[in-house]
Structure formats: C-alpha cells, structure tokens
C-alpha positions in Angstrom: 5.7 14.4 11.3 4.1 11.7 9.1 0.0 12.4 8.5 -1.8 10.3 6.0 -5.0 12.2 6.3 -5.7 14.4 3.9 -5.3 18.0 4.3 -8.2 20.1 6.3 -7.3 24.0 5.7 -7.7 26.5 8.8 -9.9 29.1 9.2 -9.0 32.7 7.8 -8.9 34.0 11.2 -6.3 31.4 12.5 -4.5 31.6 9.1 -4.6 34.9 9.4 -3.1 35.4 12.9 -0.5 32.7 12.1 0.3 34.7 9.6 1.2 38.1 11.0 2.8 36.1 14.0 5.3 35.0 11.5 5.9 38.6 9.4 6.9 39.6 13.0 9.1 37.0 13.7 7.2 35.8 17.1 8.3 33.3 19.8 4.9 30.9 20.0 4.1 27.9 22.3 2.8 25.8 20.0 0.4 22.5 21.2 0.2 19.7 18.8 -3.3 17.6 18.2 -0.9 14.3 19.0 -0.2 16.2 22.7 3.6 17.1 21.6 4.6 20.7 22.8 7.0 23.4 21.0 8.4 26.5 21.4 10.3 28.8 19.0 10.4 31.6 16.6 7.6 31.6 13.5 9.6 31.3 10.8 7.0 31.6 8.0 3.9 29.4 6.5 4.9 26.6 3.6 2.2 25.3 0.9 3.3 22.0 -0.9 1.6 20.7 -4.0 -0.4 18.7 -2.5 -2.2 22.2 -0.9 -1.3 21.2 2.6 -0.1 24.5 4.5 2.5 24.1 7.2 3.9 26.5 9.6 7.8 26.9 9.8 8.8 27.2 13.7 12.5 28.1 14.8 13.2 25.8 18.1 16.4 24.8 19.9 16.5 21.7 18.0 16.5 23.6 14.5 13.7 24.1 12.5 10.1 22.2 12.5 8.0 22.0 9.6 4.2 21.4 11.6 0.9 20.9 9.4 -1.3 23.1 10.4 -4.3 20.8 10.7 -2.1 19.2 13.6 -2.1 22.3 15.7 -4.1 22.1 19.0 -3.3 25.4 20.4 -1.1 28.0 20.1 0.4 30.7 22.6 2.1 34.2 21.5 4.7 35.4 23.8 4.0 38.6 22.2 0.6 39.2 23.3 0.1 42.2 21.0 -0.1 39.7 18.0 -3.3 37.9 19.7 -4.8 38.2 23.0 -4.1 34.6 24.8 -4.1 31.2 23.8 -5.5 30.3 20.5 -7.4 26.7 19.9 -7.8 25.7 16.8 -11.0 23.4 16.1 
C-alpha cells in the first residue's frame, strides 16, 4: 500500500487495543479507509523511521504490512480482547 500523506498517529486507546490483540496472536477483520477488507492473525505493530506505525496481519495471501492511519475499522474474533467493532476516526 503506497500513502504519500504523512503519518497521523492513533489514539492510545486504539494503539493500545491493537496492541494486546497482537501479544495474543488474534484473528481480526480488519476494514481499510480505501474500502479494501482483510482478515488474519495480528502479527505485531512495525515503526519505520519515518515514525509511521503499521500493524503486521497474517492472511491467506501471506503477510500484510497496513498503516495504521489507513484502518477504518477493525473486528476481534476474540471478543475478550474488545467488545465489537472498533472505528478508528
């Protein structure tokens, strides 16, 4: 995924549930801002140099590096990590 804006961190609260999702290895349906849809495992979160943070997502198709100011929404399958679906603003 090519994005020439610059970088907009998340919120704690998102970072933060993105995070744990990934410690625990969670299968997430994740909705992009561009209207693309995936699903996989949460692999872990990746900051480059330029202090843009992506998350790492496991799919069928092998692993997806997705910015996380792209993220629309995002659903646990695990809902113990977070209750429902989670927009992002």
């Amino acid at each position: 995924m090519s994005v020439e804006q610059p970088y907009r961190p998340l919120d704690c609260r998102h970072y933060d549930a993105l995070e744990l999702a990934c410690l625990r290895g969670d299968r997430l349906h994740v909705e992009l801002r561009d209207g693309q849809v995936l699903e996989g495992q949460a692999a872990g979160l990746q900051t480059e140099v330029d202090k843009a943070e992506y998350l790492r997502l496991h799919t069928d198709n092998g692993e997806q590096r997705i910015r996380l100011d792209q993220l629309q929404a995002i659903t646990a399958q695990d809902p113990q990590v977070f209750a429902g679906r989670m927009v992002f603003d």
